[in-house]
C-alpha positions, -999 to 999 in steps of 0.1 A, spaced: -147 -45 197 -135 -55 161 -122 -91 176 -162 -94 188 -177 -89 162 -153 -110 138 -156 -137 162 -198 -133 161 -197 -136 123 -174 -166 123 -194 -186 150 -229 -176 146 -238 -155 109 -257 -174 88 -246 -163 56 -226 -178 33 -206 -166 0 -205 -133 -11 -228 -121 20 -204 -139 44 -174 -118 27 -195 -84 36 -203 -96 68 -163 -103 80 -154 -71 62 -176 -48 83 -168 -67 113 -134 -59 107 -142 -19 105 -159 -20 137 -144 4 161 -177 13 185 -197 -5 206 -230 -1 190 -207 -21 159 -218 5 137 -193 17 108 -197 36 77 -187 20 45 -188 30 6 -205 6 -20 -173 11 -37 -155 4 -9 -180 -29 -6 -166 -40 -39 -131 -31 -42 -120 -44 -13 -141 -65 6 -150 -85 -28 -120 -76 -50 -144 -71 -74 -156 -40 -98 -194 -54 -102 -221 -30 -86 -246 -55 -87 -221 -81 -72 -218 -57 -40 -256 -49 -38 -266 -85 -43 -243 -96 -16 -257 -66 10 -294 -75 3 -286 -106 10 -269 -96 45 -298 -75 50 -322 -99 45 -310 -121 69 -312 -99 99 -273 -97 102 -267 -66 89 -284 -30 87 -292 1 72 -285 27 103 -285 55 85 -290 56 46 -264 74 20 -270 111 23 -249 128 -12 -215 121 -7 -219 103 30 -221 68 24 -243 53 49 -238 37 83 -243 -2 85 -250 -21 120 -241 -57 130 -274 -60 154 -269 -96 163 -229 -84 172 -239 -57 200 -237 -64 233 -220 -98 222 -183 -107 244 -164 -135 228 -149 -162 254 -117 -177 259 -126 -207 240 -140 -186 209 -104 -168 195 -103 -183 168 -133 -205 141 -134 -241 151 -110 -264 131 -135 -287 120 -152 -287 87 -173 -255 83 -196 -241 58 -194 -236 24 -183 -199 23 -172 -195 62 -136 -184 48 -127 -150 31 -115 -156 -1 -102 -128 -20 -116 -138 -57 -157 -122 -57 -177 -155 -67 -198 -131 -87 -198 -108 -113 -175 -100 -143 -147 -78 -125 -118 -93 -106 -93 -67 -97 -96 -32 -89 -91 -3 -121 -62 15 -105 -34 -8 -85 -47 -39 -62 -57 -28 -26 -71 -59 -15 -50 -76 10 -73 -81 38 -70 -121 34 -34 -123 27 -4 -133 56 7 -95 60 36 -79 81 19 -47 99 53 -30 110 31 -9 134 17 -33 153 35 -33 188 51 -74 187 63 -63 148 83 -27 163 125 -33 158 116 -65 132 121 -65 99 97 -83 74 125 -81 51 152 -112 44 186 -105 49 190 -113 12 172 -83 7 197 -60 21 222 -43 -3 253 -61 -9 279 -35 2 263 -34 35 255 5 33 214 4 40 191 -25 53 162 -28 32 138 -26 63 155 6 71 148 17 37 111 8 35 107 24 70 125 63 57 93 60 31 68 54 55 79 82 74 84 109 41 44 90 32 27 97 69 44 134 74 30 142 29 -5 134 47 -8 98 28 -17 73 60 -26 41 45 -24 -1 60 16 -13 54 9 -47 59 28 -62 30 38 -98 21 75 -101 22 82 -98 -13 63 -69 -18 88 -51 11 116 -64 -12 103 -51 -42 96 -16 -27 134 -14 -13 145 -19 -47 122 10 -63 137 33 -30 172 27 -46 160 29 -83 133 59 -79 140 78 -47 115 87 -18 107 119 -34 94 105 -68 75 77 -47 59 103 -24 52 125 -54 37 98 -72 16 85 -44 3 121 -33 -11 133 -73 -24 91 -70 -48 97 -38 -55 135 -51 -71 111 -84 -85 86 -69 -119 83 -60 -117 69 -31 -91 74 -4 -60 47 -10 -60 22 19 -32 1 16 9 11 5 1 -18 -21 -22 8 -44 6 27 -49 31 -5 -53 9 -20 -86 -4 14 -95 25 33 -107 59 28 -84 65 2 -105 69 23 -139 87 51 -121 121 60 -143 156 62 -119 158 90 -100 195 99 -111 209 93 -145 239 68 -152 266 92 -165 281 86 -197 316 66 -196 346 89 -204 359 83 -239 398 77 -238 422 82 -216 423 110 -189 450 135 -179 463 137 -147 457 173 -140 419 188 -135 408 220 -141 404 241 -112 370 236 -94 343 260 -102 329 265 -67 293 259 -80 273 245 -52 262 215 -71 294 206 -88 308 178 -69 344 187 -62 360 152 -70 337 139 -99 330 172 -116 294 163 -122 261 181 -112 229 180 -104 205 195 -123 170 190 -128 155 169 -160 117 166 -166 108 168 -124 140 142 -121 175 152 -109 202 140 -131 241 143 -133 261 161 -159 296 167 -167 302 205 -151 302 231 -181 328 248 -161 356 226 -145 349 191 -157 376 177 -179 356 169 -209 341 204 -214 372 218 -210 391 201 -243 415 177 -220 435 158 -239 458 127 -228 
């Protein structure tokens, strides 16, 4: 139903600008046959028109309104926000000829652009979530499942985890902490995320993203939210441990037998400020214990 009613507003709306932009983006939330869908004036601005303007997203559903092409099926009722129609879009059954807009001139404002062409605000208060324009890899969709969006320059040089693999663990730790929101990424992003996996750790990310959506306003709808709102400034997860001043003997200590203390490296884990960090073992490591060369 969603390919209909895109395909209706690219061949036969009559609006243009800002009105066109609400327009595609309801389209694209369609999921019934009546092509009904309910959507947030937040929502409206945020993502549709990247922008933070009320009056931007009002102006550009009046204007929607007045032409017929879009309406009011139920107002906003408190915290509901109300359910919009595509009228003209019901019934309608794209043919073979009409998958995609013609590639002939076209009207001024027949493409989404993801700048608003109104108002003062041009990015969203808390991380960027509009990416409904860009060229995006979905790993979910069905032609995308075993494919990586990720170069092979991306993958870490001693060979020991892919980056796609890596990206794919946090999806999964994201969708089983109840945080389901749109993956499709430009390839650089997916590189960049990797790289905060081996910095931060899945737990800080997932930590993160859950007190984010528990803030935010709205519910996050794309992975990039969390990317420019916070994963970036994330501290590493584990600690580099100091080097070891001079020369070392031979001989260790006997091992402690503490759980955490690694048996080899005589470090362990313990928690700093909601982060795990290593640290020489008070019991067995060399360094506490006064070795000498």
């Amino acid at each position: 139903m969603t390919l209909d009613a895109m395909d209706w507003v690219w061949k036969h709306s009559q609006s243009k600008g800002n009105a066109r932009l609400v327009l595609l983006y309801v389209a694209d939330q369609v999921r019934t046959a009546a092509c009904e869908v309910r959507i947030g004036q937040r929502e409206i601005s945020r993502v549709a028109l990247n922008s933070a303007s009320k009056g931007t997203a009002e102006a550009a559903v009046k204007k929607a309104l007045e032409l017929g092409e879009l309406e009011i099926a139920e107002p906003a009722k408190g915290r509901r926000s109300p359910l919009y129609r595509l009228p003209k879009a019901v019934d309608y059954v794209r043919t073979a000829s009409s998958s995609a807009p013609d590639s002939g001139a076209q009207e001024s404002g027949s493409a989404p652009v993801l700048r608003a062409q109104e108002g003062s605000g041009s990015a969203p208060e808390f991380g960027a979530q509009a990416e409904v324009c860009a060229p995006n890899f979905d790993p979910l969709r069905p032609e995308n499942r075993g494919t990586s969006p990720i170069p092979n320059k991306a993958s870490r040089p001693d060979g020991q985890s892919d980056a796609g693999a890596l990206c794919h663990q946090l999806m999964a730790a994201m969708t089983e902490a109840g945080i389901t929101v749109s993956w499709g990424m430009k390839s650089e992003d997916w590189i960049e995320t990797a790289h905060l996996i081996r910095k931060c750790g899945i737990p800080a990310m997932v930590d993160f993203a859950r007190a984010a959506k528990a803030r935010a306003k709205q519910p996050p709808m794309y992975a990039t939210f969390f990317l420019r709102g916070g994963w970036r400034g994330l501290p590493p997860a584990f600690s580099t441990p100091p080097p070891l001043p001079g020369p070392r003997r031979d001989e260790k200590p006997p091992h402690c037998g503490h759980l955490d203390c690694d048996p080899e490296s005589r470090y362990r884990a313990i928690e700093r400020g909601g982060l795990r960090a290593l640290t020489p073992c008070p019991e067995c490591h060399p360094d506490t214990q006064g070795a000498t060369a």
